[in-house]
N, C-alpha and C positions, 0 to 999 in steps of 0.2 A: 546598308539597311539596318545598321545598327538602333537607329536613332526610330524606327517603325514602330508601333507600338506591337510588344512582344505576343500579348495576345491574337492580334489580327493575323498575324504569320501562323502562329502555331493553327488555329482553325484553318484557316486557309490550306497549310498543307494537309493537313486531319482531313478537311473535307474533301481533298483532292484524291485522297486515299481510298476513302468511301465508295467515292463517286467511281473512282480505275474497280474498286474490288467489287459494287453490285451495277454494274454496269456491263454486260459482255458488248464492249462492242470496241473494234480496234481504231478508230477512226477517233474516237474522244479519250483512246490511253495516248494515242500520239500525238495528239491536242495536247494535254497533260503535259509529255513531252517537251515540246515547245513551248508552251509557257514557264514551264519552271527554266528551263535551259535561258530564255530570253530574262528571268527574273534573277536568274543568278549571276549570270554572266554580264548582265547589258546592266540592269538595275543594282543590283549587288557590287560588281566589279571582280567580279572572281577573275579571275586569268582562264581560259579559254583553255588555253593547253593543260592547267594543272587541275582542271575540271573533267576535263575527257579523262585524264589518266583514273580519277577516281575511278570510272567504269568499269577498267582494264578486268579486276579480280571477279567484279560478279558476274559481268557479261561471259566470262570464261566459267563460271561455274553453273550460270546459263543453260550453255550453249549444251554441255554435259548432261543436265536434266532435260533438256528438249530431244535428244535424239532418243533417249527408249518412247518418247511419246509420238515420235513425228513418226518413227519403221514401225510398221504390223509387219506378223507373219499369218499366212495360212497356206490351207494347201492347194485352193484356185486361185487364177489369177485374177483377181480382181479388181487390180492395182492401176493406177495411173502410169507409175514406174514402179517398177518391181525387175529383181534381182532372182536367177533360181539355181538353190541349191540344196541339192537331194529330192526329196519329196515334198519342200517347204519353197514357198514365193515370200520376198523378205521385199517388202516395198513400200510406196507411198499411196495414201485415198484422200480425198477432199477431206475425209471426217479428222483426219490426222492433222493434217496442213492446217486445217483450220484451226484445231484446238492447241498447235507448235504456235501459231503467230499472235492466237488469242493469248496464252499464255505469255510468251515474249513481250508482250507488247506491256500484258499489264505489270507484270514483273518490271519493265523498264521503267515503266509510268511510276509506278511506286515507290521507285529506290529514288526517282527523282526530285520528287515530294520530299522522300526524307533526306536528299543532301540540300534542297534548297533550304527546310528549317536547321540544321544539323550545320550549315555554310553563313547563315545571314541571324541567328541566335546564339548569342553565350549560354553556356552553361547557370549562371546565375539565373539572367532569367527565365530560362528550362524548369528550373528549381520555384521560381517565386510562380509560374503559372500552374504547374503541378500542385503549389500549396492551395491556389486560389479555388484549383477545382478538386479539395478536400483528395488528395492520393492519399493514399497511406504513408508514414513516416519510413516503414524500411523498407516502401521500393524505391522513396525518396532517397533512402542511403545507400541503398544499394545501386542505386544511378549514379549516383557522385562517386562512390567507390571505382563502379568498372570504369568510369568516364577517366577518372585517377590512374587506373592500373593502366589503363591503355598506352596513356606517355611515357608512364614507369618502365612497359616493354617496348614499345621502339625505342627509348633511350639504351636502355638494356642492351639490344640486338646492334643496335648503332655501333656503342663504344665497344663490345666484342668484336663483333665483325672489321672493323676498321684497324685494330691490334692485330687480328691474326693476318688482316692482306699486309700489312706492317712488316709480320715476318715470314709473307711468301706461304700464308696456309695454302692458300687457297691455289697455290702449281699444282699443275697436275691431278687427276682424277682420284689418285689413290690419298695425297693431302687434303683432295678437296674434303672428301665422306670424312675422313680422320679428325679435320677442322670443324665440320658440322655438326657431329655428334660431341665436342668439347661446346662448339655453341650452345646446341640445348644443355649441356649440361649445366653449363656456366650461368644459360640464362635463367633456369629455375632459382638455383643458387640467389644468383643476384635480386630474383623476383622474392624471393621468403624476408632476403637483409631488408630490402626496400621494403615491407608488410612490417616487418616487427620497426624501423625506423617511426613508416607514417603510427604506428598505435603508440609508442614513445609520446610522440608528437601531440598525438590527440589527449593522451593522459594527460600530456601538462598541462594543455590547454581546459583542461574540466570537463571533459567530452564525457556527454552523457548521453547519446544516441541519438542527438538529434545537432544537424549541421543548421547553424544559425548565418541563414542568408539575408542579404542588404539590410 
């Protein structure tokens, strides 16, 4: 979906956003759902399995925010199901369930939107539509930058971690922590050299705080 024109996607998902954020209703975030899945997958051509994996990290950081919302406690039972220990019933009510699924839903609805632009939009053009609709220049740089540092660190964590399974860090429980804290260490290290390279870089180029896109 390269070739889409870059504005119509970006709205598109903006208003998909909107729509999952003032809209309570689950029935049109998983609508949402399934359009972008079928947009990215079917239209886009993303790979099906390497699209699911995206989910894997937030669906799991999810799942962690939903449960203080889904258990009440008190001290009657009031509960649909509920759990008793001590003088407290630790359980489920409709009010809960409903505000866990409402919440799930739009939370899924939203991250969807944003891999479908984030999946079927270059960075460039990210850049020339944020210029069109007047952003300011250093959030504009400050986008290109994280967007930058992001590859910087998985490259980072890549070539560390693939040297230490190299030399057998990673045997054992007591190598494993041992190896992992040289990771972080290594990878901040590497993240500062890679920081003072790319501003070398921009110096020579006449970098004057503004990234000169197409």
């Amino acid at each position: 979906m390269t070739k889409f024109n870059p504005m119509a996607k970006f709205l598109f998902a903006i208003g998909s956003l909107f729509i999952s954020i003032a809209i309570n209703n689950i029935y049109i975030n998983l609508a949402i759902l399934i359009i972008m899945f079928m947009m990215t997958t079917v239209i886009a051509r993303i790979p099906i399995k390497a699209y699911i994996k995206l989910y894997i990290v937030p669906v799991i950081f999810l799942l962690f925010s939903i449960i203080p919302i889904l258990i009440s406690i008190g001290k009657t039972n009031e509960f649909i199901y509920s759990v008793n220990i001590g003088k407290y019933y630790f359980g489920l009510n409709k009010e809960t369930i409903y505000t866990a699924l409402m919440t799930a839903s739009r939370s899924i609805a939203c991250i969807s939107a944003t891999y479908f632009l984030a999946l079927t939009t270059p960075i460039n053009q990210l850049i020339k539509i944020f210029k069109k609709l007047k952003v300011p220049n250093f959030i504009i740089e400050l986008i290109i930058l994280i967007y930058r540092f992001i590859f910087i660190f998985l490259e980072e964590i890549k070539e560390i971690y693939i040297a230490q399974e190299m030399r057998y860090g990673y045997y054992g429980t007591k190598n494993s922590f041992k190896s992992f804290g040289i990771l972080i260490k290594s990878l901040f290290v590497g993240v500062f050299l890679n920081y003072e390279d790319m501003v070398i870089a921009l110096e020579s180029k006449l970098y004057d705080g503004e990234f000169k896109i197409g």
